[in-house]
Each structure stands twice: as structure tokens, then as C-alpha cells.
C-alpha positions as CSV (number, residue, x, y, z in Angstrom):
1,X,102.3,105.2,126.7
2,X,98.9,104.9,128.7
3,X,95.8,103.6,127.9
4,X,92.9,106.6,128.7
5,X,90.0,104.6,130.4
6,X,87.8,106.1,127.4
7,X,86.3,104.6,124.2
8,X,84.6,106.9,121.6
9,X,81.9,105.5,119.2
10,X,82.3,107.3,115.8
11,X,78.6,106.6,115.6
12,X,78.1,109.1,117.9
13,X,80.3,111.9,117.3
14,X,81.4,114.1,114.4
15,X,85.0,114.7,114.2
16,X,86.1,118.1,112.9
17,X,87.7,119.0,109.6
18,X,90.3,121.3,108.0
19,X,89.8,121.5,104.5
20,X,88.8,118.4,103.7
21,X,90.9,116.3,106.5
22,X,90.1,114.7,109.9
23,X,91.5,117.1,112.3
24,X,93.4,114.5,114.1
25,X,95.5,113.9,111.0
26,X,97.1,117.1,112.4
27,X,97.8,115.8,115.6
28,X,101.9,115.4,115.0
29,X,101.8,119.3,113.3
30,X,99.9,120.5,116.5
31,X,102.2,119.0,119.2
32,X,105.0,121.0,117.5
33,X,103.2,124.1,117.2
34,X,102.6,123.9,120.9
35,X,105.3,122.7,121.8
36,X,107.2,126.1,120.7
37,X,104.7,128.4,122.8
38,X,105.0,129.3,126.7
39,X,105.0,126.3,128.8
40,X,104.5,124.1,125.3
41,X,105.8,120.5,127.3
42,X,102.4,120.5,129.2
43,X,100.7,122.5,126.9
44,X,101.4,119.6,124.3
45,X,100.9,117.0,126.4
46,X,97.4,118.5,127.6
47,X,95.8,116.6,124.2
48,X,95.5,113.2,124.2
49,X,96.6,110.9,121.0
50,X,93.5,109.7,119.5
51,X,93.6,106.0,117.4
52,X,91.1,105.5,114.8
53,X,90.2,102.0,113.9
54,X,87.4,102.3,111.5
55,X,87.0,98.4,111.4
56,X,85.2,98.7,115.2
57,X,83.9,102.3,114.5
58,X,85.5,103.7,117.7
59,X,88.5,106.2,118.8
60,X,91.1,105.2,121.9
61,X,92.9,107.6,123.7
62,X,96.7,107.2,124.8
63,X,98.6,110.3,126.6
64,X,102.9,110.0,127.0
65,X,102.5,110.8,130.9
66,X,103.2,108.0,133.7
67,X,101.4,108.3,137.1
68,X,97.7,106.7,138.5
69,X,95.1,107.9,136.1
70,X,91.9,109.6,137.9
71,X,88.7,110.9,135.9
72,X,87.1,113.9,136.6
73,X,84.2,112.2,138.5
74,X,86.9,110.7,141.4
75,X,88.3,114.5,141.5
76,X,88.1,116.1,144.7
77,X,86.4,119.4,145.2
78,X,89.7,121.1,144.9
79,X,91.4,119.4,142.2
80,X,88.1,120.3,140.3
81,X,88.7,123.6,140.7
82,X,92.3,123.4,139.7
83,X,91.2,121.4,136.6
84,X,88.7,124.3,135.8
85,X,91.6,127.3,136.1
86,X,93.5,125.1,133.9
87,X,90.9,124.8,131.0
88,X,91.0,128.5,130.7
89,X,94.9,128.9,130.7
90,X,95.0,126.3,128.0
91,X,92.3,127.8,126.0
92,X,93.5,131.3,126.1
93,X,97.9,130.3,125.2
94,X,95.9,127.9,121.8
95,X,93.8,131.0,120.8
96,X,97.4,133.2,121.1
97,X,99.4,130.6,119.2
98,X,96.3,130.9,116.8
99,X,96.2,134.3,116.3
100,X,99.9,134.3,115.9
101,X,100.0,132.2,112.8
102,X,97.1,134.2,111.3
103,X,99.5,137.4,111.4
104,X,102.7,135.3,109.9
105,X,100.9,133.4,107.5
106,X,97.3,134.7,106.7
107,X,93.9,133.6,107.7
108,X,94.0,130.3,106.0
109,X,96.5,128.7,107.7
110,X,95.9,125.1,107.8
111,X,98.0,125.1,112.0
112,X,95.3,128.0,113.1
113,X,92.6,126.4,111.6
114,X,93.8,123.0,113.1
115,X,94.0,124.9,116.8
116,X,91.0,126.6,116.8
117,X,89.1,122.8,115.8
118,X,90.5,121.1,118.1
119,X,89.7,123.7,121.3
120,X,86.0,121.4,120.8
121,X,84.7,118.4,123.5
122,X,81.2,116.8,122.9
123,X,81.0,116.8,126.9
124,X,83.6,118.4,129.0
125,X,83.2,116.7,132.6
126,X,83.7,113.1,130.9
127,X,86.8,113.9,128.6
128,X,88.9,115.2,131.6
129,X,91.6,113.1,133.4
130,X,94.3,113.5,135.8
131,X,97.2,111.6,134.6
132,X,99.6,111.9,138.1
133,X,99.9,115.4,138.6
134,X,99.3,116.5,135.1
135,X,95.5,117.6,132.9
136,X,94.9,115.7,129.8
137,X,91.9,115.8,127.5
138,X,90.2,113.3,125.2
139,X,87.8,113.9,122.7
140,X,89.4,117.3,121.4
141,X,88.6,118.2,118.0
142,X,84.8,116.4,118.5
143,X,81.1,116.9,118.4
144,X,78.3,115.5,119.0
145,X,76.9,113.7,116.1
146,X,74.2,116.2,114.2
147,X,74.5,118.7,117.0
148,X,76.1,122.0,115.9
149,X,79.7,122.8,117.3
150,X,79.1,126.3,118.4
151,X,77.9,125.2,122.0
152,X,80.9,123.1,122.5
153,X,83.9,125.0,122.6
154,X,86.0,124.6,125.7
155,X,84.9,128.3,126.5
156,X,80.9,127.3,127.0
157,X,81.9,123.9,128.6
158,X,83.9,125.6,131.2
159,X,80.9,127.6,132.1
160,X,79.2,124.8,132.7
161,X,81.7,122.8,134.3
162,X,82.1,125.6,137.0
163,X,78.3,125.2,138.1
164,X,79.0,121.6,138.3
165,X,82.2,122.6,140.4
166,X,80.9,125.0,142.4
167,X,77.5,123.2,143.0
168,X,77.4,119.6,143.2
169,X,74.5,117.6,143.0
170,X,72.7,116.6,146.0
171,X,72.2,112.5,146.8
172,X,68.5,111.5,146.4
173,X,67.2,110.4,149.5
174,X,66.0,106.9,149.5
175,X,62.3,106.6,149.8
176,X,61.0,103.8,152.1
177,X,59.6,100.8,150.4
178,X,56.1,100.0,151.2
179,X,55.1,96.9,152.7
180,X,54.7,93.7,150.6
181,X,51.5,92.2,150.1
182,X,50.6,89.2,151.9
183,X,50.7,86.4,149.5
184,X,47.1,84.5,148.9
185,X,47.1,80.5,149.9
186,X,46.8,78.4,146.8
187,X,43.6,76.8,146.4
188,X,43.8,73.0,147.3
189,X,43.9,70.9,144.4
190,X,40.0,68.7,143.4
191,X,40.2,64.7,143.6
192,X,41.2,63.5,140.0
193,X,37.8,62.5,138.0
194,X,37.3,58.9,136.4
195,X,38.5,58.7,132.7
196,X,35.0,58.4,130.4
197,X,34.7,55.3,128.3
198,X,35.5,56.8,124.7
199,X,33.0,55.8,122.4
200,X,33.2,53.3,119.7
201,X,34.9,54.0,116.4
202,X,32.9,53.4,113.2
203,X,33.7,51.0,110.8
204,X,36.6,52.5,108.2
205,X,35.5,51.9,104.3
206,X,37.5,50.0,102.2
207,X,40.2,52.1,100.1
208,X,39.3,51.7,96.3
209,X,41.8,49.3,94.2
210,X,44.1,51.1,92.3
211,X,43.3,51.1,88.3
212,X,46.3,48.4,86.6
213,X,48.6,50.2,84.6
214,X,48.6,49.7,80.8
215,X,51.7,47.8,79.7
216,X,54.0,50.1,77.9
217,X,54.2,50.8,74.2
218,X,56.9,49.5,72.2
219,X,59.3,52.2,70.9
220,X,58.8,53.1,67.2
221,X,62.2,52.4,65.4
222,X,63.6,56.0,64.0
223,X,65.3,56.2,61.2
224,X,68.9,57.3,60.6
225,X,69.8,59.7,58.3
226,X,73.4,59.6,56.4
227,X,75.6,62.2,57.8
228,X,76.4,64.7,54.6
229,X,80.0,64.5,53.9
230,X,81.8,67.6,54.3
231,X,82.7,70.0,52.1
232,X,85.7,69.3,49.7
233,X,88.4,72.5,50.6
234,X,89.8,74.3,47.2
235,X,93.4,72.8,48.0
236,X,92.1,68.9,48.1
237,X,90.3,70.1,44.7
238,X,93.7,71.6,43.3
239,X,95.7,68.8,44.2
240,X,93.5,66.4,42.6
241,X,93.7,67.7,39.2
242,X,97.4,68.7,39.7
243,X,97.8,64.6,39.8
244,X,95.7,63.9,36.8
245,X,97.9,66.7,35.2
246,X,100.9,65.2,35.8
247,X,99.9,61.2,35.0
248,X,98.8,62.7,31.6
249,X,102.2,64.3,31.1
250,X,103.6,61.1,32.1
251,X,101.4,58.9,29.8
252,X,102.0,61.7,26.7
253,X,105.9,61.6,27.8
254,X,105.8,57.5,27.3
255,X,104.2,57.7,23.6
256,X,106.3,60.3,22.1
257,X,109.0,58.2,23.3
258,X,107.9,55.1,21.6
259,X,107.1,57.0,18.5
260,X,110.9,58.5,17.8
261,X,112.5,55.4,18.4
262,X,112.2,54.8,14.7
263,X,113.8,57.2,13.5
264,X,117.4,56.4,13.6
265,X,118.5,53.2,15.9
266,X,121.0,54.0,18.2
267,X,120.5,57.4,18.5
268,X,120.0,59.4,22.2
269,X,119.7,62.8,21.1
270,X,115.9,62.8,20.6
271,X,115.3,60.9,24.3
272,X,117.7,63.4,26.2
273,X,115.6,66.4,24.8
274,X,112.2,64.4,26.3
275,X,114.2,63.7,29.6
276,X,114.8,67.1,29.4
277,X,111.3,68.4,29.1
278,X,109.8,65.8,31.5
279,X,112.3,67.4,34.3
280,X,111.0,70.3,33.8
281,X,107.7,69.7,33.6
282,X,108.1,68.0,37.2
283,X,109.5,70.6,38.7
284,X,106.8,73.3,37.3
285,X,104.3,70.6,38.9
286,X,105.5,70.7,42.6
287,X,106.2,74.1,42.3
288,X,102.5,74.6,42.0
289,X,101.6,71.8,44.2
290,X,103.4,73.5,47.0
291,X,101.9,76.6,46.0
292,X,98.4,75.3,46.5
293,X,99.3,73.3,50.3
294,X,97.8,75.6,52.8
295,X,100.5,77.3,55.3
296,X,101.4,76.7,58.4
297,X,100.6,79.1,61.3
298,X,103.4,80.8,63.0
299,X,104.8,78.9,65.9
300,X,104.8,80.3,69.7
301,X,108.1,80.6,69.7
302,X,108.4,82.8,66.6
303,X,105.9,84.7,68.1
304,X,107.8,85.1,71.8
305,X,110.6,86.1,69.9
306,X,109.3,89.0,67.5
307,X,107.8,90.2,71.0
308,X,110.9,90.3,72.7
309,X,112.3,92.8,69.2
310,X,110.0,95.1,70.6
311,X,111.3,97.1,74.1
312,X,108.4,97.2,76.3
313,X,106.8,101.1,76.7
314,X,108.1,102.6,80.3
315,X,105.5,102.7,82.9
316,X,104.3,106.4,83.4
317,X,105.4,107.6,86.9
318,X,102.6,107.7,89.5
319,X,101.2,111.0,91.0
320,X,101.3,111.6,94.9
321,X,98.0,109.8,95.5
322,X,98.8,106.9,94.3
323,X,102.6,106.7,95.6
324,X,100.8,107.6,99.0
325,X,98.4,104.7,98.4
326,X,101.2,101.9,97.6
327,X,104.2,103.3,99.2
328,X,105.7,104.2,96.1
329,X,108.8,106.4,96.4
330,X,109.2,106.7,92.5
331,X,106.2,109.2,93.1
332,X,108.6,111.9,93.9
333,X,110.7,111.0,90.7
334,X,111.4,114.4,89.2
335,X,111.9,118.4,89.9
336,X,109.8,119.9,92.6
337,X,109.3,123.2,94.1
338,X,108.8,124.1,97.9
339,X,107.1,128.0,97.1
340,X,106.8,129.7,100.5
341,X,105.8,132.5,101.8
342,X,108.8,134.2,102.8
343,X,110.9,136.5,100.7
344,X,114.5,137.6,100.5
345,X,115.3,140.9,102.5
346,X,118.3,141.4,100.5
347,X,116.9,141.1,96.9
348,X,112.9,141.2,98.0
349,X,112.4,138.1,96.3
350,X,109.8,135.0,96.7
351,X,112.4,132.1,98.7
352,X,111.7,129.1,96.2
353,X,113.3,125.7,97.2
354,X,113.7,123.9,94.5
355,X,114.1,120.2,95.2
356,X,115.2,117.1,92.5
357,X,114.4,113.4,93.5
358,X,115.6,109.6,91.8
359,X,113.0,106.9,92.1
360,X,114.0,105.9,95.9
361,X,113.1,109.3,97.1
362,X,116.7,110.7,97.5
363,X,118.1,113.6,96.0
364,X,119.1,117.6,96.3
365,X,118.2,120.7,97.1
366,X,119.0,124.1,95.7
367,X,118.1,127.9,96.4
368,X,118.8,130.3,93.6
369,X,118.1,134.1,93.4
370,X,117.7,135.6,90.0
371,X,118.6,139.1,91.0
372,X,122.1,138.6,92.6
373,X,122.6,135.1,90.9
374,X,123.8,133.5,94.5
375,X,122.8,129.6,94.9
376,X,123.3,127.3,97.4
377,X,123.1,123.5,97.8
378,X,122.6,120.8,100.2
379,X,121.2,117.2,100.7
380,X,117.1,116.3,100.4
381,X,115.0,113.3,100.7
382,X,111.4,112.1,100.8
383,X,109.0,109.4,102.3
384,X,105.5,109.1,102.9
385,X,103.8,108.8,106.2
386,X,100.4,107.4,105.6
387,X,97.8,107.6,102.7
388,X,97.4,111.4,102.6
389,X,100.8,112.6,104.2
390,X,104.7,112.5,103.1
391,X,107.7,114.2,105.1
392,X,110.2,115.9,103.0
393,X,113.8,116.5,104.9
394,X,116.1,119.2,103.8
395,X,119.7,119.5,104.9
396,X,122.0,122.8,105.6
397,X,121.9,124.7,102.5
398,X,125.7,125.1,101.9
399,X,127.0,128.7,99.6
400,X,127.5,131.9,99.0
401,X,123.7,133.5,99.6
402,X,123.3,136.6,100.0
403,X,124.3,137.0,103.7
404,X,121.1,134.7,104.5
405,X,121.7,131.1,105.9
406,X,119.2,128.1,105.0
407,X,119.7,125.4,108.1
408,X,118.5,122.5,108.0
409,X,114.3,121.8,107.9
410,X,111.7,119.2,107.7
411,X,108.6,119.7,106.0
412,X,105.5,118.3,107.3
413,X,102.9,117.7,104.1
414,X,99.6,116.9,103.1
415,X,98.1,116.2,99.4
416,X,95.6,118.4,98.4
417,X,92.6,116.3,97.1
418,X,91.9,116.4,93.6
419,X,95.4,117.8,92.6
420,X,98.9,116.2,92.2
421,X,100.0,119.5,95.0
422,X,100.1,119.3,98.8
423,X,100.3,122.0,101.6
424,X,103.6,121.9,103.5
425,X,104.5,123.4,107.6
426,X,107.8,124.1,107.6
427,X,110.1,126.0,110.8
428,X,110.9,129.4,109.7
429,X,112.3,132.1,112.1
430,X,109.4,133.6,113.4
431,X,108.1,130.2,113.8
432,X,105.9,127.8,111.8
433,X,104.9,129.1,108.1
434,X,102.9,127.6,105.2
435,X,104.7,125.7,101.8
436,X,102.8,124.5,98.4
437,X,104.8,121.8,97.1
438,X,104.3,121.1,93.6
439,X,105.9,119.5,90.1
440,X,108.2,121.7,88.3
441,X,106.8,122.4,84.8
């Protein structure tokens, strides 16, 4: 591939639009649209690939063809004019193809739009180069920045590039230069004059003495406040009277004791029962001493582990934009529908594809007719091309279909802003027709 010897600043041009999208978007739909018209090889090859880097704010030019590359201003007389009878061929077999689309598809075809855009040049003479014995063109589908594009069709540039043809511009003639001026002698330079005495310097006064500084006060000694104690929590309070509690239990426990002993010596029945009713009494305490002890916060791990009870919610599938954006293929996840504008001569029905897809982009397609309930099947798969355009690839349609046959295609798609939809080219048999491709409800 060749490097054009042409840089265009996008500072100063405006680069035409269809629909919303830079023209040369289209470039990879245009070459096969030309490519299927009357001499379409040098038709095709006629425009120039243009490169975009938005980073340096300029457009480079590459063309497929090999040979010694010659601008229009090296031309001879001859191949000027051969260049000129081209620029009108060209023109006329892109306005055909144009035309031609509008009758199979209707006037808002996105390729006849895209053709009759790109037959533009903000200045004709400089955009022309002969690539070995082959015409290419740079700057297609561009204007001048501001400047409307009516006045630069390849039509009104021809015109003008036939004056320039037939009627090249005559050299200037040099004008003599006039004589230089005789250069004056410098003056010569005056003896150097004694230095003068420089007179005496007065006597400088005496700088005033600088005031003593006072010696610094002591500090006065603050005084320090007590820091307040802080504030007793209700489960220190509690737990403080729960012991008092229990010590006078104890201390009520001992006396009772000591006051039954008397009652008959030898006897355990009496002690058992206060044994009895102390253990009790104990376990009531702690049973409300634990009660009162704040509780503990749940650990991390107790935590991690209710989390991982719960399944996580399934991330929603992204629409087209944002698949294009990041490459996603699980964009396409799902039924689709390739409506075109074609219809079944046998059952005069709308030819629907409809197309199913698993996260990678691979899946099937399927044409059905409700009238005579024929189907076929075959193979289908999808991948995106840059940040506004995906290919879809459809194999041979394999069935029973009502004497029609569905070969193999390749749909060439862009997203419609705004919309989870995207405009489609596919090959039919007349030739290139339009598709909407869009989510199955």
C-alpha cells in the first residue's frame, strides 16, 4: 500500500456526512458497490483510502496501486487532458450506480447517499495523482471548512480544471533589479576626551542606634483543670448492683444457716433445702448478669459468609453501543431480526431473517414463511468492526423454501444513534439492498 504525498488538516476542511456518520466510514461499503459496476477494479481503486488520526488533527491518503507516483502539477500537457476525460467518466458511472440504488431501494439509501458525498474535492488540481498508469483521487467526500459544498462537486471542478488544462499560466518575467546604492563612508571616530575629576562625596550621617529590646515577660502559670470522668454506661451501673445483690443473698444465706442449726443436731434436711435455694439463686444471678453484658458485633467472617448465601444479581446484557465501545460480543446475546426490503414472489411476503446469537457472537439463522409454512436453516455469526460498525455473516440457508434459494451473505452494519437498531447493506440479486437489524420483542 502507498503513501499519497498529501496531508489534510481537519482544521481546514469539513468532511461530509450521511446521516449522522463521517462519509469515509463508508469507504469499505463504497468499494464494493463499485466494484460490481462497469469497469468497478479502476473505478474502485479511483478513491483513495483516507486515515483519520484525530490526535494530530489531519487525514493521510494510501491507494492499493504500485508504480512511480506523479501529482497533477508534474503532469504533461497530455496526460492532463487524459486526467480531465477521466474525471467525467468516473463522475457520470457513480451518478448511474447512484441512481440505480435509488430505483432498488428508495431515495434514502444510505450507498446513494454515500456516492453522491463523496463525488466532492475542496480543490481538484491538488487532489489528483497518477499512481503508474492509473487516476486516483484524495480528498473525496471533503469541503472546504465553512464554504458551502455546492461549488465543489467534481462536475464544477472539472470545468475549471479544463481552463487550467487548456490554458496554462504564463511565467512572470523577471524584472531587472535596480542598481544598489553606493554605501556612505563611516565618519572617522573623535580622539577619546580626558575622564573629569568626580567631585567630592559629602560626609554620610551617622545611622541612629537601634532602641534595646525590653527583656521578655515571664509566662503566667495557667492552671489545669481536672478532666471530668466519663460517663458511667447503664451495664457498669447494672452489674454493680447485680454484685451487691448477690453478696446480700450470700450474707442472708450464712445467717439462716446459723439460725437452724438449733433445731435438731445432726440433722441435714434443713441445709440441703438452703443449698438448694442458694443454687438457684446463683444461677438466676448470671442469668441476668449475662443479660445485661453488652453483645458482641458480628465478625467479618460471619458477615463474608451470609453474603456468599445470597447468589449475586446477573449483569444486564449491554446494548450495541456499548458492546461496540468495549468489544463486547455478549451484545448480540439474544434473537434478532434482519427485516429487508425484499419480498417473496411465491407467497408476496416481507423476506425476514431471523438470526439467534450465544454470548460469543455465534449462532443460527432461520427463514420462515407464514403462508406456505416452508423454513430453512443455516449457520450465523457476528463481530464488531470499530465503535459504530459490526459485520454479521450468514451461511447457505439449507431447506425446503418455496422454490427460492438463500446463499450465503454478509451484512455490512452501522448503529443508528440514539437507538439499540442499525442499518445493514446486504448483496441481493439485483445488487446491493438496505436491512434494519433489530432485537426481537
Amino acid at each position: 500500500m502507498a503513501n499519497l504525498p498529501i496531508v489534510t488538516k481537519t482544521s481546514e476542511i469539513d468532511i461530509k456526512s450521511v446521516y449522522g456518520q463521517s462519509i469515509f466510514e463508508f469507504y469499505p461499503q463504497l468499494k464494493k458497490i463499485l466494484l460490481q459496476q462497469p469497469n468497478g477494479p479502476e473505478l474502485s481503486q479511483f478513491f483513495s483510502e483516507p486515515v483519520l488520526n484525530n490526535v494530530r488533527g489531519e487525514v493521510t491518503w494510501f491507494t492499493t496501486i504500485n508504480g512511480p507516483i506523479k501529482s497533477f502539477a508534474d503532469m504533461t500537457p497530455d496526460e492532463r487532458r487524459w486526467a480531465g476525460e477521466k474525471i467525467k467518466s468516473y463522475s457520470q458511472m457513480v451518478n448511474d450506480a447512484a441512481n440505480h440504488i435509488v430505483q432498488m431501494s428508495g431515495p434514502k439509501s444510505l450507498g446513494a447517499e454515500a456516492l453522491r458525498n463523496a463525488l466532492t474535492t475542496p480543490k481538484l488540481d491538488d487532489s489528483l495523482f497518477l499512481v503508474g498508469d492509473k487516476l486516483v483521487m484524495a480528498q473525496w467526500g471533503c469541503v472546504p471548512y465553512g464554504v458551502s459544498s455546492e461549488d465543489f462537486d467534481l462536475v464544477t471542478e472539472g470545468k475549471a480544471l479544463a481552463i487550467i488544462v487548456d490554458n496554462p499560466p504564463e511565467p512572470e518575467p523577471e524584472l531587472p533589479k535596480p542598481p544598489e546604492p553606493e554605501q556612505p563612508k563611516p565618519p572617522e571616530p573623535e580622539p577619546p576626551k580626558p575622564p573629569e575629576p568626580e567631585p567630592p562625596k559629602p560626609p554620610e550621617p551617622e545611622a541612629p542606634k537601634p532602641p534595646e529590646p525590653e527583656p521578655p515577660k515571664p509566662p503566667e502559670p495557667k492552671l489545669i483543670e481536672p478532666e471530668p470522668l466519663p460517663p458511667k454506661t447503664l451495664a457498669e451501673v447494672l452489674w454493680r448492683w447485680l454484685v451487691i445483690l448477690l453478696l446480700s443473698l450470700l450474707l442472708l444465706a450464712g445467717l439462716l444457716m446459723k439460725s437452724c442449726t438449733y433445731v435438731a443436731i445432726g440433722s441435714t434436711d434443713n441445709e440441703d433445702q438452703l443449698r438448694t435455694e442458694i443454687a438457684n439463686l446463683w444461677v438466676k444471678v448470671q442469668e441476668k448478669a449475662a443479660a445485661c453484658l453488652p453483645k458482641e458485633p458480628p465478625s467479618e467472617e460471619k458477615e463474608k459468609e451470609k453474603e456468599k448465601e445470597i447468589p449475586p444479581p446477573t449483569p444486564p446484557i449491554p446494548d450495541l453501543k456499548d458492546g461496540a465501545k468495549n468489544k463486547d460480543l455478549k451484545a448480540f446475546n439474544g434473537d434478532w431480526e434482519l427485516i429487508t426490503e425484499l419480498f417473496n414472489v411465491a407467497t408476496d411476503e416481507p423476506i425476514i431473517m431471523y438470526l439467534h446469537f450465544d454470548d460469543k457472537g455465534v449462532g443460527n439463522l432461520t427463514i420462515n414463511s407464514k403462508k406456505s409454512k416452508a423454513s430453512c436453516r443455516g449457520g450465523a455469526s457476528a463481530k464488531f468492526d470499530s465503535e459504530s460498525a459490526f459485520t454479521v455473516s450468514m451461511d447457505r440457508c439449507n431447506g425446503k423454501m418455496d422454490n427460492s434459494s438463500y446463499g450465503s451473505n454478509v451484512g455490512a452494519c452501522k448503529l443508528i444513534p440514539n437507538t439499540n437498531k442499525a442499518k445493514c447493506m446486504i448483496t441481493c440479486a439485483s445488487g446491493p439492498c438496505d436491512a434494519t437489524f433489530q432485537r426481537r420483542n
